[in-house]
C-alpha positions as CSV (number, residue, x, y, z in Angstrom):
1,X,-17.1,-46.8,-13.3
2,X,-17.9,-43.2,-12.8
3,X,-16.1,-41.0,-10.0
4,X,-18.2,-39.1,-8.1
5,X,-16.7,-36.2,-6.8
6,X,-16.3,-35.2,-3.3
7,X,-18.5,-32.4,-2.2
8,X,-16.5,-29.1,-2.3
9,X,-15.4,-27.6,1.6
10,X,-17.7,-24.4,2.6
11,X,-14.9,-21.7,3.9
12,X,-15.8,-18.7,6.1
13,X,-14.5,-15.6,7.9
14,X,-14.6,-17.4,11.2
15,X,-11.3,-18.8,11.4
16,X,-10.2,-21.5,13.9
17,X,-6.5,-21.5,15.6
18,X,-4.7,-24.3,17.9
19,X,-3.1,-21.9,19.6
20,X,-3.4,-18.0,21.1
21,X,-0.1,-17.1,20.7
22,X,2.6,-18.1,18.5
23,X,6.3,-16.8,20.0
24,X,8.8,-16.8,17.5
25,X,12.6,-15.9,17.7
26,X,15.5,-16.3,16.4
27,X,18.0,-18.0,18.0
28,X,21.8,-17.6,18.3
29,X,22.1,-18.3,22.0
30,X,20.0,-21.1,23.1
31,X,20.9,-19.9,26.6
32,X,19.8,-16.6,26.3
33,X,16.7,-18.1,24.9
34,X,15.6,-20.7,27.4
35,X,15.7,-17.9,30.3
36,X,13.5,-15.7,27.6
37,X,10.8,-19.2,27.2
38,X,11.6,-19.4,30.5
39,X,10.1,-15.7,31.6
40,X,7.2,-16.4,29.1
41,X,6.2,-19.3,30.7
42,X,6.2,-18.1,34.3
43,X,4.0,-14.6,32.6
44,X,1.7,-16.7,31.5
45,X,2.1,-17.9,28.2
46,X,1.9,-21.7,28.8
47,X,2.4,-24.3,26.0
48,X,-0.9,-25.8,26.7
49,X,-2.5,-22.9,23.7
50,X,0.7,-21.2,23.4
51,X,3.5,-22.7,20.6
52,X,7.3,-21.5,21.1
53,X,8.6,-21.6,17.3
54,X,12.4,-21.1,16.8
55,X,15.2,-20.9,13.6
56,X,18.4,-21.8,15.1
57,X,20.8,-20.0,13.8
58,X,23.5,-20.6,16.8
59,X,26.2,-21.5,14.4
60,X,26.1,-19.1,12.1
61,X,23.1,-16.8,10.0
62,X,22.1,-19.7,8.2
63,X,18.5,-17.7,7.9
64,X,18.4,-14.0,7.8
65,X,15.6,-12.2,9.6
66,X,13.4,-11.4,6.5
67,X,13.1,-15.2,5.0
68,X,12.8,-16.2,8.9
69,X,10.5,-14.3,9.6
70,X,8.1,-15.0,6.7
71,X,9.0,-18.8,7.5
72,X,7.1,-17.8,11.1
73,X,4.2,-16.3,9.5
74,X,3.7,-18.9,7.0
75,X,3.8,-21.9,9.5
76,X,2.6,-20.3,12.5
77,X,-0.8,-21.6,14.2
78,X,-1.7,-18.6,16.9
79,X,-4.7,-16.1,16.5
80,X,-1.3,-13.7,17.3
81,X,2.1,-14.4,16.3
82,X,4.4,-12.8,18.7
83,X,8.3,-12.6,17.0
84,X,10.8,-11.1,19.9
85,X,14.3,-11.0,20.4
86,X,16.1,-13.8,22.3
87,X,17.5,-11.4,24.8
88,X,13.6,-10.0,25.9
89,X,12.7,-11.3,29.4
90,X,8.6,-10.9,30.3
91,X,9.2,-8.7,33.9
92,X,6.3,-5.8,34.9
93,X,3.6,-7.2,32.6
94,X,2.3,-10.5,32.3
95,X,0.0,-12.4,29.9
96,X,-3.4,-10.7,31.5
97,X,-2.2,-7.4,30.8
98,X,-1.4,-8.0,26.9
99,X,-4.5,-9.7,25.9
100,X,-6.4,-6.4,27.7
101,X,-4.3,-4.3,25.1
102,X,-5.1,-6.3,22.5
103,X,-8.6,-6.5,23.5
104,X,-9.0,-2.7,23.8
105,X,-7.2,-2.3,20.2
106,X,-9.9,-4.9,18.9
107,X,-12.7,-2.6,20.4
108,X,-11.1,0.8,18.9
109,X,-9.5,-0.1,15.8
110,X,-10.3,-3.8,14.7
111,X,-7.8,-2.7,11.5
112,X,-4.7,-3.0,13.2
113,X,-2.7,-5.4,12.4
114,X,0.7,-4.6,14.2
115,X,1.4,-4.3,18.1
116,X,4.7,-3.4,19.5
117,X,6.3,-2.3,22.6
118,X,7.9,0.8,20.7
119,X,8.4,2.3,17.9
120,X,8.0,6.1,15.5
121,X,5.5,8.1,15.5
122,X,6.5,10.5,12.9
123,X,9.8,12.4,12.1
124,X,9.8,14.2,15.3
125,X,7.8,11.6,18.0
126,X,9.7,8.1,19.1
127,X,7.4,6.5,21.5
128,X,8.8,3.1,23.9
129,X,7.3,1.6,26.7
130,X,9.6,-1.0,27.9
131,X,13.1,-1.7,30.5
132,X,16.8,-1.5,29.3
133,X,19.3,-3.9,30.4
134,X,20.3,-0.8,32.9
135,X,16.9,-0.9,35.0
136,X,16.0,2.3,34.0
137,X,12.2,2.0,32.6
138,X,10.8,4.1,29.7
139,X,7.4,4.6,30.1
140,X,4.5,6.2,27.2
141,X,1.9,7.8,28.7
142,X,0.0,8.3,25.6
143,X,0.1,4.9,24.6
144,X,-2.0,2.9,22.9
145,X,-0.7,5.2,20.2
146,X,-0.3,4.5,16.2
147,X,3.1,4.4,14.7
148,X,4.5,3.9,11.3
149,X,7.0,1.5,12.6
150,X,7.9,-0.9,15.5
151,X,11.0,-1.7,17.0
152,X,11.9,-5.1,16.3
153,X,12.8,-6.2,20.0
154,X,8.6,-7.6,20.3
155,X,6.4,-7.5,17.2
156,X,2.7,-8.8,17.9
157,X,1.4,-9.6,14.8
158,X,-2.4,-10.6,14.0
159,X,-2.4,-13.9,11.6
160,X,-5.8,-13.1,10.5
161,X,-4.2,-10.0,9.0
162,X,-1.8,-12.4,6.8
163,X,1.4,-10.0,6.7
164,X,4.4,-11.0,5.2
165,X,8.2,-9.0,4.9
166,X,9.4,-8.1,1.5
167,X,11.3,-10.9,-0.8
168,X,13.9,-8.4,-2.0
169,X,15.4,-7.4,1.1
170,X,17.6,-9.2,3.3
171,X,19.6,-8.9,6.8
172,X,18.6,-8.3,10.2
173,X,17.3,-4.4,9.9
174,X,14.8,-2.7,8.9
175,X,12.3,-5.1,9.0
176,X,9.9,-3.8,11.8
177,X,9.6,-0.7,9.0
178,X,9.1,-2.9,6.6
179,X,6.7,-5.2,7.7
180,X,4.7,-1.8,8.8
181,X,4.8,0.2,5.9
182,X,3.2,-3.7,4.0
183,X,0.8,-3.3,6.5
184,X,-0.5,-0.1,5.8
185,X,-0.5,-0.4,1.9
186,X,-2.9,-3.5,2.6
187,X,-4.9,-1.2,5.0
188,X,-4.0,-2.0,8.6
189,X,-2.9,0.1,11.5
190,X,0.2,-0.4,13.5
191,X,0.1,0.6,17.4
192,X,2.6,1.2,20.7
193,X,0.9,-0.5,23.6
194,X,1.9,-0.2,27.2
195,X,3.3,-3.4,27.9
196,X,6.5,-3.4,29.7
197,X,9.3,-6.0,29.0
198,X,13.1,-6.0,29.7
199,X,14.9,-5.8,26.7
200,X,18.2,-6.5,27.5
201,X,20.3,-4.7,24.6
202,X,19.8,-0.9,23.3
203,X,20.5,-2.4,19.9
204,X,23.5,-2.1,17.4
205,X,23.6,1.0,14.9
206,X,26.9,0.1,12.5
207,X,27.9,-0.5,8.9
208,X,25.5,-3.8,8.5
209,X,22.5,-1.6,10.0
210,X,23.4,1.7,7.4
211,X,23.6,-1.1,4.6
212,X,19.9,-2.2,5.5
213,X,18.3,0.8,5.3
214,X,20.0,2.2,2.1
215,X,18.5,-1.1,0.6
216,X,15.6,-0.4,2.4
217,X,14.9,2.9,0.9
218,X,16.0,1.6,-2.7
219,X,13.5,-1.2,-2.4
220,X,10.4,0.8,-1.8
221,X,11.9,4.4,-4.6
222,X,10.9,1.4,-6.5
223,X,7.7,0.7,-5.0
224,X,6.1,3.2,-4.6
225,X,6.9,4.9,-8.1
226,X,4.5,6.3,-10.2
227,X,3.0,4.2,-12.9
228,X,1.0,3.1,-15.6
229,X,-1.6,0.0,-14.9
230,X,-2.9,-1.6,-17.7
231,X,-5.8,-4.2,-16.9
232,X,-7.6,-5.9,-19.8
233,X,-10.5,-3.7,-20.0
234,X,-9.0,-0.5,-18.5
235,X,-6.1,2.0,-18.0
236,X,-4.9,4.3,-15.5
237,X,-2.1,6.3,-14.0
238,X,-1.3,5.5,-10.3
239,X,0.4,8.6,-8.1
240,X,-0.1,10.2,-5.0
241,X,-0.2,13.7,-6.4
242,X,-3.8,14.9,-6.6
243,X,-3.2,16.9,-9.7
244,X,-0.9,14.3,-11.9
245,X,-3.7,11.7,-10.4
246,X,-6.8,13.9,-12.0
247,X,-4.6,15.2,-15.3
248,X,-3.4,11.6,-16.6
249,X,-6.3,10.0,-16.0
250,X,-7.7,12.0,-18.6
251,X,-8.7,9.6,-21.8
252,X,-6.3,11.7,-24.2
253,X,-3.3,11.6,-22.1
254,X,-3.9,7.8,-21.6
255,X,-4.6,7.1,-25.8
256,X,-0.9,9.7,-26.2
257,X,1.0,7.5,-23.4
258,X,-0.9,4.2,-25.3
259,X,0.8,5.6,-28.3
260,X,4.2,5.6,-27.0
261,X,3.9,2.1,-26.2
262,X,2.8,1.1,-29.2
263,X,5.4,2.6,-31.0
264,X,8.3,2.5,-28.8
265,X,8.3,-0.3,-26.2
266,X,7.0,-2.8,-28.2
267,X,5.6,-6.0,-26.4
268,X,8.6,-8.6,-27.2
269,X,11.4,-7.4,-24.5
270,X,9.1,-8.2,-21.6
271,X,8.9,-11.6,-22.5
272,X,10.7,-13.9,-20.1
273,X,11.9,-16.2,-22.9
274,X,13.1,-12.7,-24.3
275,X,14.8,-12.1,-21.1
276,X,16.9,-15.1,-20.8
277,X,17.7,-14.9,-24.6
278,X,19.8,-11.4,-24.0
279,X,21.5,-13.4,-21.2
């Protein structure tokens, strides 16, 4: 007997989301992070359309912050995905005042695709709008303002935007840079917004954190180096130097660099039976 087969499903951009906010942490203190749910809760961020996601890493690092974190965005259901410390406690501002942030960023910029409470402007401008553990409260008046990273203490993240962190880094730095810099190679902006939390810790610069970013600035030498692309009906030389950009895409320096290939780096070594052959 003949199987019919089932009608295919009609997708669109309109996307639909149990929740408004997913709040993800990682957790090493489930203390410290029931008075942070806690402060949530009472700012307005109720479970009824909010989800409180956690990885509980309380007896030991079982799951560093960069595969955690992509575990978040993968699973999480909110039109935003919030990821904060444990040790952040919702104080001044409250619920109201961050979806009138995020509704003025929508208006503005409807590219954005990271939120934070702060983060760098460029080489010279750091820009945070939040309360240390001490009381004293650090206020941007210039805020909303775009960054090129966000401190890690509260990340607001838009799912629509479908970030993820990179797969060949690891740790518990860097990664508000990271998941930035992805975001703007995909074509979103990342912004400061005045909402004022308590974060309870000023953060820990040492020989784990100076690790992180020598890895992190390894990781993306290699990204972003120049290249070669080959497609199968096209070739081109990828740079961000105007002149090498105009130059090498020139037909006879792509047919001498086809050359080289053809003679030198022949196809066979970048086979991955090849590969596991030399091992």
């Amino acid at each position: 007997m003949e199987n019919p087969m089932r009608p295919s499903k009609v997708i669109s951009e309109k996307a639909e989301y149990p929740f408004q906010f997913s709040i993800c942490t990682l957790v090493t203190d489930h203390q410290e992070y029931s008075e942070m749910k806690g402060s949530c809760i009472e700012a307005g961020f109720g479970e009824d359309d909010c989800e409180y996601l956690i990885i509980d890493n309380s007896t030991g690092n079982a799951i560093d912050a960069y595969k955690g974190l992509n575990l978040f965005l993968q699973q999480a259901q909110g039109r935003y995905i919030i990821i904060c410390h444990q040790d952040i406690i919702m104080h001044d501002d409250r619920r109201p005042v961050l979806e009138d942030k995020i509704n003025e960023i929508n208006q503005k910029d409807p590219k954005w695709g990271v939120l934070g409470n702060a983060g760098g402007v460029n080489l010279k401008y750091q820009v945070v709008n939040l309360t240390r553990g001490n009381g004293e409260k650090l206020t941007e008046k210039h805020a909303p303002i775009q960054v090129m990273s966000v401190d890690e203490n509260f990340m607001l993240l838009k799912k629509s935007a479908n970030l993820a962190l990179s797969r060949d880094l690891s740790g518990f730095h860097m990664y508000g840079a990271d998941i930035c810099t992805i975001a703007d190679v995909l074509g979103f902006t990342c912004y400061v917004i005045p909402f004022n939390i308590i974060h309870k810790s000023d953060g820990n610069i040492n020989k784990t954190f100076y690790d992180g970013k020598k890895e992190f600035i390894k990781k993306y030498k290699r990204a972003f180096r120049s290249r070669f692309l080959s497609t199968t009906v096209t070739r081109l030389y990828l740079n961000s130097s105007t002149w090498k950009t105009y130059i090498l895409n020139k037909p006879f320096f792509i047919f001498l660099f086809k050359q080289y290939y053809k003679l030198i780096k022949v196809k066979k070594p970048y086979s991955i039976k090849y590969k596991q052959a030399e091992k």
